[in-house]
PLY file of the C-alpha trace (Angstrom):
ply
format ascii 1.0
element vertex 102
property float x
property float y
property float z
element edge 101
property int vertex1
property int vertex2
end_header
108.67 105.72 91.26
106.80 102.46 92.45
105.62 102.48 96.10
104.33 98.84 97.92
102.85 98.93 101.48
103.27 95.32 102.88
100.73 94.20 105.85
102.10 91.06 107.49
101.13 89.31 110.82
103.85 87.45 112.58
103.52 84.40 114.54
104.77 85.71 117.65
106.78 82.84 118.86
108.99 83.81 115.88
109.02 87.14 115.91
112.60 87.18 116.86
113.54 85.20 113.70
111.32 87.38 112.03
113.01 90.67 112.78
115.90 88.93 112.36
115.04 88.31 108.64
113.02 91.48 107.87
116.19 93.75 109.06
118.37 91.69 107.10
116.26 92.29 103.63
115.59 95.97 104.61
119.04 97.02 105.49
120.76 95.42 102.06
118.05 96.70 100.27
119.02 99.78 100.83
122.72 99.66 101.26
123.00 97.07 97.93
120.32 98.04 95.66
120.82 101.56 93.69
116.90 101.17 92.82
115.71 100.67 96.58
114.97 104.22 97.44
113.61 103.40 100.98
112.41 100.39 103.08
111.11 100.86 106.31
109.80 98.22 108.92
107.47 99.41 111.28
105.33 97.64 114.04
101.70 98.36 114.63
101.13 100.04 118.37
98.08 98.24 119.16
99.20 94.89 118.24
102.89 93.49 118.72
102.55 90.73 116.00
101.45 92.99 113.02
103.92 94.59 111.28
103.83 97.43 108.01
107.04 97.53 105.16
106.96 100.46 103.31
109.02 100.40 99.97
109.40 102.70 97.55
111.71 101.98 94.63
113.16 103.64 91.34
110.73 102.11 89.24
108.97 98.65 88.81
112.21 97.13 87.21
114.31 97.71 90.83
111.42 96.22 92.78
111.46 92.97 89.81
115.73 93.54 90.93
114.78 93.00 94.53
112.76 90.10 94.26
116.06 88.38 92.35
118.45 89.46 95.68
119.66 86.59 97.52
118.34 88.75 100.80
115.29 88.59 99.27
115.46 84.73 98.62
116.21 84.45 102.93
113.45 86.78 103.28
110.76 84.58 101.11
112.13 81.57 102.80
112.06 82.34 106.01
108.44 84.36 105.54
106.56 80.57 105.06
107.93 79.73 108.72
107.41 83.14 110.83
104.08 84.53 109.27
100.47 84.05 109.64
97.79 84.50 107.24
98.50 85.98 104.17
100.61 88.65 103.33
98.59 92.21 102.28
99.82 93.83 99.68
99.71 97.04 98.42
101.00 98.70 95.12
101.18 102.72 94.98
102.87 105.58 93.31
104.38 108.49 95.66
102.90 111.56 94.99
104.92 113.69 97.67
107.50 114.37 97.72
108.96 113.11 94.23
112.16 112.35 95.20
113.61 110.07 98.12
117.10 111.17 99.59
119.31 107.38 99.96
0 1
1 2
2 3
3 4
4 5
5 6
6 7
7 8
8 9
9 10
10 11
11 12
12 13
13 14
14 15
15 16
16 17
17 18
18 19
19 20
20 21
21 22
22 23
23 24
24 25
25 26
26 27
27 28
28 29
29 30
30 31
31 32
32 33
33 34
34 35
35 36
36 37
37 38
38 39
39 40
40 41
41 42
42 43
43 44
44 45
45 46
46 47
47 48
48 49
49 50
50 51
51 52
52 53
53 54
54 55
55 56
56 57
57 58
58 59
59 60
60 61
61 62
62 63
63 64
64 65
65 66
66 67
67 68
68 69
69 70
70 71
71 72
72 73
73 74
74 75
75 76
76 77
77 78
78 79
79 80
80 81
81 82
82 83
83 84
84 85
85 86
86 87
87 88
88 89
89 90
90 91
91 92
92 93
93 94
94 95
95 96
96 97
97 98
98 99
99 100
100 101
């Protein structure tokens, strides 16, 4: 399994067309891709305008698939207009547990 932890900080006068993306990409992720195992979206408590993707996929080919999706291609798009600052990016492998119910 291949594991990515995203850091991204959203401009927040578009963070409705940024949620608007990000669910978009995270929900066909999962519904269309057989290697997305899990992609979760989650906002930072303390600040409103950072926001955390955690992705954990089959194997590095299904996250190389993902980044060919056409929800991907909205997501990349749209990601020059609603972020600030550079995207962090983190690559891991899962230790526990092994496997990821869909």
């Amino acid at each position: 399994m291949h594991a990515i932890f995203v850091t991204v900080k959203v401009k927040p006068e578009l963070r409705d067309r940024f949620l608007e993306v990000i669910e978009h990409d995270a929900t066909a992720s999962v519904r269309d891709e057989p290697g997305c195992l899990r992609f979760e979206v989650l906002q930072d408590a303390s600040d409103p305008d950072t926001y955390y993707f955690f992705e954990v996929y089959a194997d590095e080919a299904a996250l190389n698939a993902h980044r060919e999706t056409p929800h991907f291609a909205v997501w990349n798009e749209a990601s020059k207009e609603v972020l600030q600052g550079p995207v962090e990016r983190l690559n891991t492998s899962p230790v526990f547990p092994l496997t990821t119910a869909k």
